[in-house]
C-alpha positions as CSV (number, residue, x, y, z in Angstrom):
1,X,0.0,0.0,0.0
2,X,1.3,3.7,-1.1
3,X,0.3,7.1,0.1
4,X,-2.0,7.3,-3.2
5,X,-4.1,4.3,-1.9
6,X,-4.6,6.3,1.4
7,X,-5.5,9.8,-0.1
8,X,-8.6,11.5,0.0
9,X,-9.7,9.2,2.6
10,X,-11.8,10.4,5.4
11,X,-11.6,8.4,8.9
12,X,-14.5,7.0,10.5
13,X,-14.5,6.7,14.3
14,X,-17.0,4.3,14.4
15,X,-15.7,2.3,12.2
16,X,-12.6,2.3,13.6
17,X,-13.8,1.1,16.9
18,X,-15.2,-1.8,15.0
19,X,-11.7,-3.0,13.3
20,X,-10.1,-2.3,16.6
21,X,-12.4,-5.3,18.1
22,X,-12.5,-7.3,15.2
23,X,-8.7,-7.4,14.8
24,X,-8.6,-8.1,18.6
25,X,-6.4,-5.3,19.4
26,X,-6.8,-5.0,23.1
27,X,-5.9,-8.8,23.2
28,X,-2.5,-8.8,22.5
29,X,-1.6,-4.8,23.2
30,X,-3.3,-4.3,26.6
31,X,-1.4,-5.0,29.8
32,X,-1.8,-8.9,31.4
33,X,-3.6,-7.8,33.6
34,X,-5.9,-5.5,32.3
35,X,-9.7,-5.6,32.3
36,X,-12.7,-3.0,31.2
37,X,-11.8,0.0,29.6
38,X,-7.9,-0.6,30.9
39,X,-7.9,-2.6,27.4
40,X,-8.3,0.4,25.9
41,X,-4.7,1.7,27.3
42,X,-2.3,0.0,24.7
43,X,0.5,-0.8,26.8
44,X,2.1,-3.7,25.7
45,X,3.6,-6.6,28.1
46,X,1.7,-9.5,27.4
47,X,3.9,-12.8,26.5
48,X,3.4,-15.8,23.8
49,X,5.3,-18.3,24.2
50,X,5.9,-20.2,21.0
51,X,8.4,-22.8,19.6
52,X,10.3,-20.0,18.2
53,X,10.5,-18.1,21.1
54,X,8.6,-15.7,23.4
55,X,7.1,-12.7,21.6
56,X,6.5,-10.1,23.9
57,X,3.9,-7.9,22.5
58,X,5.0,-3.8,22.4
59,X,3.1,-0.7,23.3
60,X,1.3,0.9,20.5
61,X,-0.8,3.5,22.6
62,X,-0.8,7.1,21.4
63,X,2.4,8.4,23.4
64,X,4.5,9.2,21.0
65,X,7.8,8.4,22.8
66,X,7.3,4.8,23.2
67,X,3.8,4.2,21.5
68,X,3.4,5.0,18.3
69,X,1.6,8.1,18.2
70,X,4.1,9.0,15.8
71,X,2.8,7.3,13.5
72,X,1.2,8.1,10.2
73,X,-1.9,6.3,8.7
74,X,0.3,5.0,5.7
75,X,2.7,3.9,9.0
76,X,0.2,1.5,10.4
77,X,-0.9,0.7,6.7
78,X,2.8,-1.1,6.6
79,X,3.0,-2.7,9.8
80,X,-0.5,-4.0,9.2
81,X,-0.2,-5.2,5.2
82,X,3.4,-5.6,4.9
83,X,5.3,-6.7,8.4
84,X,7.4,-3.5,8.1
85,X,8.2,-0.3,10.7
86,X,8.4,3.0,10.2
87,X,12.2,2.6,9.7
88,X,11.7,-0.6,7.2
89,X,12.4,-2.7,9.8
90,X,11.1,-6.7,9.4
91,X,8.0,-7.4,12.1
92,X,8.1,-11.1,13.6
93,X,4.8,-12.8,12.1
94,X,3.8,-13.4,15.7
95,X,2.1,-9.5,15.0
96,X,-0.7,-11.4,11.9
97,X,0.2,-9.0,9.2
98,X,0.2,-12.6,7.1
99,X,-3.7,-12.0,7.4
100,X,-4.0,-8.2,7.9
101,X,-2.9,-8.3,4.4
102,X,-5.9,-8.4,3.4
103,X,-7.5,-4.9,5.3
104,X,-8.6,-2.4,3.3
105,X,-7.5,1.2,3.2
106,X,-10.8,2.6,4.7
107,X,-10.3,0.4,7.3
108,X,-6.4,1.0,8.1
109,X,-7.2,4.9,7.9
110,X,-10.4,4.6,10.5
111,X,-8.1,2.1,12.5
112,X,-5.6,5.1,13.2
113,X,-7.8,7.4,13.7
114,X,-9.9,5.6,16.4
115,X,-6.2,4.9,17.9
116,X,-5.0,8.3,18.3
117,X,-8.4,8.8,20.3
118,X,-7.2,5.7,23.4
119,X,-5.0,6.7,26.6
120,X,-1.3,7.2,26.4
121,X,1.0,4.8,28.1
122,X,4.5,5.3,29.5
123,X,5.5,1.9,29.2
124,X,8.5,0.6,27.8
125,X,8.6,-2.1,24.8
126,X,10.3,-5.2,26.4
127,X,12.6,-7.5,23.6
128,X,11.3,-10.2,22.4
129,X,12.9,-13.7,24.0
130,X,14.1,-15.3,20.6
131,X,17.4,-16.8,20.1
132,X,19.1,-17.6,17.0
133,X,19.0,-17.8,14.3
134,X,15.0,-16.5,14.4
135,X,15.9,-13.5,15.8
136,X,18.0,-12.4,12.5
137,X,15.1,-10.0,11.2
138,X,16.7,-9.9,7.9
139,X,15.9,-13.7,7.1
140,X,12.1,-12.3,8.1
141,X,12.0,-10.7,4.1
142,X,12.5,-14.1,2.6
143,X,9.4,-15.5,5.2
144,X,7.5,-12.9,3.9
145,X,8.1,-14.1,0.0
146,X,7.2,-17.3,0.9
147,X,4.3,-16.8,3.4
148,X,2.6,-13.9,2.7
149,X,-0.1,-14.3,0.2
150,X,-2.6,-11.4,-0.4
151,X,-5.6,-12.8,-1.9
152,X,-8.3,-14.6,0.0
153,X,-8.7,-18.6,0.0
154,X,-12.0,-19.1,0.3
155,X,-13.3,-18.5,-3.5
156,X,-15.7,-19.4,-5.1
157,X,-20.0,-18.0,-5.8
158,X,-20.5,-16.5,-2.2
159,X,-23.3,-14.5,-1.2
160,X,-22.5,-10.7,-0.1
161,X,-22.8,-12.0,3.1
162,X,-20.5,-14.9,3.0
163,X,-18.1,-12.6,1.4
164,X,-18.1,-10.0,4.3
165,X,-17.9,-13.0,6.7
166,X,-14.4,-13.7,4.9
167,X,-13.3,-10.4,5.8
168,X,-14.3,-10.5,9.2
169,X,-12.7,-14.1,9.4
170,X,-9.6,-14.0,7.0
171,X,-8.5,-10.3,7.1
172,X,-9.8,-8.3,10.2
173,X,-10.5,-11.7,13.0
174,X,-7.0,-13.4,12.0
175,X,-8.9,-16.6,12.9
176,X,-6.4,-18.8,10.7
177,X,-3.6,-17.3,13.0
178,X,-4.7,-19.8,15.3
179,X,-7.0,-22.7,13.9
180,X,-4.4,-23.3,11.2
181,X,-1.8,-25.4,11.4
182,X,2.0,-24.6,10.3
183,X,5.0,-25.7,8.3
184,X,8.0,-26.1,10.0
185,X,8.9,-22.4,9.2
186,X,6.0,-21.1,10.5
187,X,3.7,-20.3,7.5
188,X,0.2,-21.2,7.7
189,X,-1.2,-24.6,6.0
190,X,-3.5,-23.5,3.9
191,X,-4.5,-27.0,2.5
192,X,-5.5,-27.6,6.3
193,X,-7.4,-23.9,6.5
194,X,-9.4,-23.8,9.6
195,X,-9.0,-27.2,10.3
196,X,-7.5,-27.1,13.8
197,X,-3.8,-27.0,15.2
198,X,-1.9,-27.4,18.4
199,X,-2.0,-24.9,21.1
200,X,1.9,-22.7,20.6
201,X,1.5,-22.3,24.3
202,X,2.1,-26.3,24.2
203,X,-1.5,-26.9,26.0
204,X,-3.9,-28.7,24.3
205,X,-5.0,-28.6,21.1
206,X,-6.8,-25.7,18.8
207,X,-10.3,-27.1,17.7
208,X,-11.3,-27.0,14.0
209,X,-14.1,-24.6,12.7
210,X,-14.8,-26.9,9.0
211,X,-18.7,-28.3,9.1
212,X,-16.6,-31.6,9.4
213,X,-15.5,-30.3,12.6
214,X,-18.0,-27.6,13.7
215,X,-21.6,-29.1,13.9
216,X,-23.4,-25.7,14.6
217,X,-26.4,-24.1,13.1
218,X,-25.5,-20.3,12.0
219,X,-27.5,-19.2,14.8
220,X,-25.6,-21.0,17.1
221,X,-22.4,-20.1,15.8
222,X,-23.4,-16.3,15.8
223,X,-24.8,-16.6,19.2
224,X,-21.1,-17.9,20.7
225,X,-19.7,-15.0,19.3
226,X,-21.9,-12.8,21.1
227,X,-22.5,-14.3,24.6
228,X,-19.9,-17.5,24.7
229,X,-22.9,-20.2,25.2
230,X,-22.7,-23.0,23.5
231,X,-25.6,-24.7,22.3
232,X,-25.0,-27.3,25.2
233,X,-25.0,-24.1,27.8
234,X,-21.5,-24.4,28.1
235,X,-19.3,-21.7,28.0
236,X,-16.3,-20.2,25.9
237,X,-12.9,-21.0,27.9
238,X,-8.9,-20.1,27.9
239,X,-7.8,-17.4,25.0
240,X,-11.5,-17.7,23.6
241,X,-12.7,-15.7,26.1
242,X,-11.0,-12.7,24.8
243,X,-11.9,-13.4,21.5
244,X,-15.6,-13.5,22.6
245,X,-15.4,-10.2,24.1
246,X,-14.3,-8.7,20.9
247,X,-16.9,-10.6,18.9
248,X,-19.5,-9.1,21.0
249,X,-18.8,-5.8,19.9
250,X,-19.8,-6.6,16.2
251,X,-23.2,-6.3,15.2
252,X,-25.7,-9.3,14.7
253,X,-25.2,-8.9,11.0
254,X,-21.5,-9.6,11.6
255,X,-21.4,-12.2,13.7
256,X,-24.0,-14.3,11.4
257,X,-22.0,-13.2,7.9
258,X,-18.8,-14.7,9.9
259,X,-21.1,-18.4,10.9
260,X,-22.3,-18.0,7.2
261,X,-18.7,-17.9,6.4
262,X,-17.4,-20.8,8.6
263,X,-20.2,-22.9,6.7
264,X,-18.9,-22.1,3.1
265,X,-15.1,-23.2,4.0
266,X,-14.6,-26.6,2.4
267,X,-13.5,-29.5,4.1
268,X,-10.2,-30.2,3.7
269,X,-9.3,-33.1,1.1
270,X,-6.0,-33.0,2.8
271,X,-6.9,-33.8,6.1
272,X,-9.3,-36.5,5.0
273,X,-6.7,-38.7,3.4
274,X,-4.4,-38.1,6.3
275,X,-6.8,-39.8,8.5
């Protein structure tokens, strides 16, 4: 994305409030132990631990200083779409760029906006814990060459809704970040999209969200993303609960174009004849 992709654009709060909910902002950027409208101070300090190392996620709040108030919108547009810094400086894809990719310019311009608007934070960036060779940044450009792949891979005759669903799901929710499986470098499986993977944190496993996998109605799916019931009256547990309290700032209409979605993903050839 250039400056020309960005001009003439005008910001919308509201919107920008959305993205900042549906990407799941507060999730990784707030402090560990912050709760309410404390999400909304983007300190930074939270820790993921993966086989690559521990990622330490940096404050992005509007100080200046240390945040990245600094910032322009064609700033974030790079750190978001391309894995790149102010500086040109490779991001680890630990930060989901790999999907954000896919974000549009109106939403990248609202985004910035809406984050110039949150609390200030005086809190230091901590390193990353990687050792080598992962923590060589340059190697990060060739990753990107292989792994990065604008372009959506759900296809196919869907609806309007189904198509804004793969927005929500593939761009803006990162969802594959998670319920994807990876290479041995790291890049997403996308002959296994959706289809489950192990837990980084080394606990248990990531469920699939296929129809082979997911037995859910639309409704019940939407419904999840809004209060964390089940259909069973059980309730949304570990790193889900965040992603539930995001979801339930979307609208009805989003939530149900994202369960629309979920049902138009194709089962997985691959993982069939690997059973």
């Amino acid at each position: 994305m250039d400056q020309s992709q960005l001009d003439g654009l005008n910001p919308d709060l509201a919107r920008g409030e959305i993205v900042f909910h549906a990407a799941g902002c507060a999730s990784c950027h707030s402090a560990p132990d912050a709760v309410g409208d404390e999400k909304f101070m983007l300190s930074g300090g939270r820790r993921f631990e993966t086989e690559f190392g521990t990622f330490i996620a940096p404050n992005i709040s509007s100080l200046p200083e240390v945040g990245i108030g600094s910032w322009s919108a064609l700033d974030l547009a790079n750190a978001l779409i391309h894995g790149t810094g102010p500086e040109g400086q490779h991001y680890f894809p630990a930060f989901p760029y790999t999907s954000y990719a896919n974000m549009s310019a109106e939403d990248v311009v609202s985004l910035h906006a809406f984050l110039s608007t949150l609390p200030a934070s005086e809190a230091e960036s901590v390193s990353h814990e990687v050792g080598f060779p992962f923590n060589v940044r340059r190697g990060l450009g060739g990753w990107k060459l292989l792994f990065i792949s604008p372009g959506w891979v759900v296809e196919g005759d869907l609806t309007d809704q189904q198509r804004h669903g793969r927005y929500l799901v593939e761009a803006l929710g990162h969802c594959a970040e998670c319920h994807t499986p990876r290479n041995g470098l790291g890049g997403m499986r996308r002959d296994l999209w959706l289809t489950g993977a192990p837990n980084p944190g080394g606990k248990g496993r990531i469920p699939g969200l296929t129809s082979d996998q997911l037995d859910w109605s639309e409704a019940d799916i939407a419904e999840y993303l809004k209060s964390g019931f089940t259909p069973d009256y059980d309730s949304a547990g570990g790193e889900m609960v965040e992603v539930i309290e995001n979801t339930s700032h979307l609208t009805d209409g989003d939530r149900l174009a994202i369960a629309a979605y979920l049902k138009a993903v194709p089962v997985s050839s691959t993982r069939l004849t690997s059973e």
